[in-house]
C-alpha positions in Angstrom: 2.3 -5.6 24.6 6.1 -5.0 25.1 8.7 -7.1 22.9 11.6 -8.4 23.7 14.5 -7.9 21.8 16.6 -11.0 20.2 20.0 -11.1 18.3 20.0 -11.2 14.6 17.0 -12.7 12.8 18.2 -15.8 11.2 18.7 -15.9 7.7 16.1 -18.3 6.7 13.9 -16.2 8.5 15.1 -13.3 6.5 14.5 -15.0 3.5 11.2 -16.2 4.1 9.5 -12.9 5.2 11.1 -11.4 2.2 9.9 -14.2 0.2 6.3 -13.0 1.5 6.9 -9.5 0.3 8.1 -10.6 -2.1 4.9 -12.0 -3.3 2.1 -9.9 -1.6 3.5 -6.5 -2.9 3.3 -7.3 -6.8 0.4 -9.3 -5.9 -1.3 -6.2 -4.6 0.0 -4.3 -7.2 -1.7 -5.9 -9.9 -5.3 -5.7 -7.8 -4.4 -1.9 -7.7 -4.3 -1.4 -11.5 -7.3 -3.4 -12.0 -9.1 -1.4 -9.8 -7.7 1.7 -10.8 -7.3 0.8 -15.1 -3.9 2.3 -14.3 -1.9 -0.1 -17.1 -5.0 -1.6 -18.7 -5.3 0.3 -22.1 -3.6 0.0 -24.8 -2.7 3.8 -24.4 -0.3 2.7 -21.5 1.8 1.2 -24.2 2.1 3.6 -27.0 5.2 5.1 -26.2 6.9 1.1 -25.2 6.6 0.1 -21.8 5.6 2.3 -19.2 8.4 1.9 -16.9 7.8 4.9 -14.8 4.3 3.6 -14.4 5.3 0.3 -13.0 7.7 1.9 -10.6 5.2 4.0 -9.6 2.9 1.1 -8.9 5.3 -0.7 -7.4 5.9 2.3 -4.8 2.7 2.9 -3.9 1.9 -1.2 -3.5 4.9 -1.2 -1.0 3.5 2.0 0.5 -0.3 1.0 0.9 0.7 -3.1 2.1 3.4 -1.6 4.3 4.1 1.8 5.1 1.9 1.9 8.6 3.7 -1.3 9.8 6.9 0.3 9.0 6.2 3.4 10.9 4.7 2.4 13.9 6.5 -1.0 14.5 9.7 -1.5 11.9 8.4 -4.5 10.1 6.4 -5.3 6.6 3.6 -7.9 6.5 6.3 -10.7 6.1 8.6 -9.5 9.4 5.0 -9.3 11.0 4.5 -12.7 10.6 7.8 -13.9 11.2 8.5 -12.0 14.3 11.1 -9.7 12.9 11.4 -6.5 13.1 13.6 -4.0 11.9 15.9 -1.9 14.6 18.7 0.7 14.2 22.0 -1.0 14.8 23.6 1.4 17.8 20.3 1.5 19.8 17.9 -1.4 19.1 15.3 1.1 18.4 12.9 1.1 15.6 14.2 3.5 12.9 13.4 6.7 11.6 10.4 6.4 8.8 13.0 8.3 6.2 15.9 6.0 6.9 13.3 2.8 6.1 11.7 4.2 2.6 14.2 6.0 1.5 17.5 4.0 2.1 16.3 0.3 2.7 13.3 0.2 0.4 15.5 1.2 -2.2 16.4 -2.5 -2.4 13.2 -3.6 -2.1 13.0 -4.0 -6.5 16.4 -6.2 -6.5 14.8 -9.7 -6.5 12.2 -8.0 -8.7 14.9 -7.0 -11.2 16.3 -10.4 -10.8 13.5 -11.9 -12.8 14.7 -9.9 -16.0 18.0 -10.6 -15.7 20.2 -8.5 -13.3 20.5 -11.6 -10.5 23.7 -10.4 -9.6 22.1 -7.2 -7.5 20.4 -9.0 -5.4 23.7 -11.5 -4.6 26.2 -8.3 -3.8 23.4 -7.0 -1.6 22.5 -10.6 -0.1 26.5 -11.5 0.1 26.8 -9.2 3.0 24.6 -11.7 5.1 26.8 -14.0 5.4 29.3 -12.0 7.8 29.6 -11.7 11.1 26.9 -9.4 11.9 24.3 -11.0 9.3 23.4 -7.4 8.0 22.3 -7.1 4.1 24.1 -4.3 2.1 20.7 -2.0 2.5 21.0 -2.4 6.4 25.0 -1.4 6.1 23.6 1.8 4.4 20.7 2.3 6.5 22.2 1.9 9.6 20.0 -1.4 10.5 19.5 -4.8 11.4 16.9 -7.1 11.5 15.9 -9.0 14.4 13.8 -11.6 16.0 10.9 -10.1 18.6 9.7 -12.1 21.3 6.3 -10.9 23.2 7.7 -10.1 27.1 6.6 -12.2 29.3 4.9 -11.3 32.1 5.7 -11.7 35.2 4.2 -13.6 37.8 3.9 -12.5 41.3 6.0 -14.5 43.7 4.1 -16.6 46.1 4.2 -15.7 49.2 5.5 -18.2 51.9 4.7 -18.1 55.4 7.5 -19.3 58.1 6.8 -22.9 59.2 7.0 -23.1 62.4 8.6 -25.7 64.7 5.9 -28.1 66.6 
């Protein structure tokens, strides 16, 4: 099915879907390394916390929840569901796979890091919203927007109308 293009998502909108990765990706996460035993032992922990690990987690969380969506359509599990999607900001198109893991998903950990003390990160990235163009800091970098998709509509024949005529 075709979409329809909208203006700029809404920020609560923006929020919310983010909210929902926000959630699902750690979520997922932690059903990774109990399926895998990747942080269970005590072993993981000898050397202090396993940063590196975590990241790494983290990553391939993102990855596995998202990485399909983001290639094909421009749009995690929470845009899915929110009707967003993500575009390039010249041509409306969805962007190049590189430009959305390796520029925007950079930001991804900010709320993340938020919760252990660096809140400020996520409010210089988040300030940016608030402008004229309602773009984030990452989609400044990146090149992109987000915005609200609308299935097209289709089109219904026209009815065909036969000349009256005079009695």
């Amino acid at each position: 099915m075709s979409e329809i293009r909208q203006p700029n998502a809404k920020i609560w909108r923006r929020a919310l879907a983010g909210g929902i990765d926000f959630c699902l990706v750690p979520a997922f996460a932690l059903l990774l390394m109990l399926v895998t035993g990747l942080l269970e032992s005590a072993e993981a922990y000898t050397g202090g916390f396993p940063y590196l690990r975590v990241f790494f987690l983290g990553v391939t969380s993102y990855l596995i929840l998202n990485g399909w969506l983001l290639w094909q359509r421009g749009q995690t599990l929470g845009k899915y569901w929110l009707k967003l999607k993500i575009v390039n900001s010249q041509d409306g198109k969805t962007p190049a796979l590189w430009k959305l893991i390796f520029l925007r998903a950079l930001f991804f950990g900010l709320p993340h890091a938020a919760l252990i003390g660096f809140w400020y990160l996520v409010l210089i990235d988040w300030v940016f919203l608030f402008g004229k163009d309602r773009c984030c800091l990452h989609d400044l970098i990146a090149g992109t927007s987000v915005a609200s998709v609308a299935p097209a509509l289709p089109v219904a024949p026209e009815a065909k109308t036969e000349p009256q005529s005079a009695d």
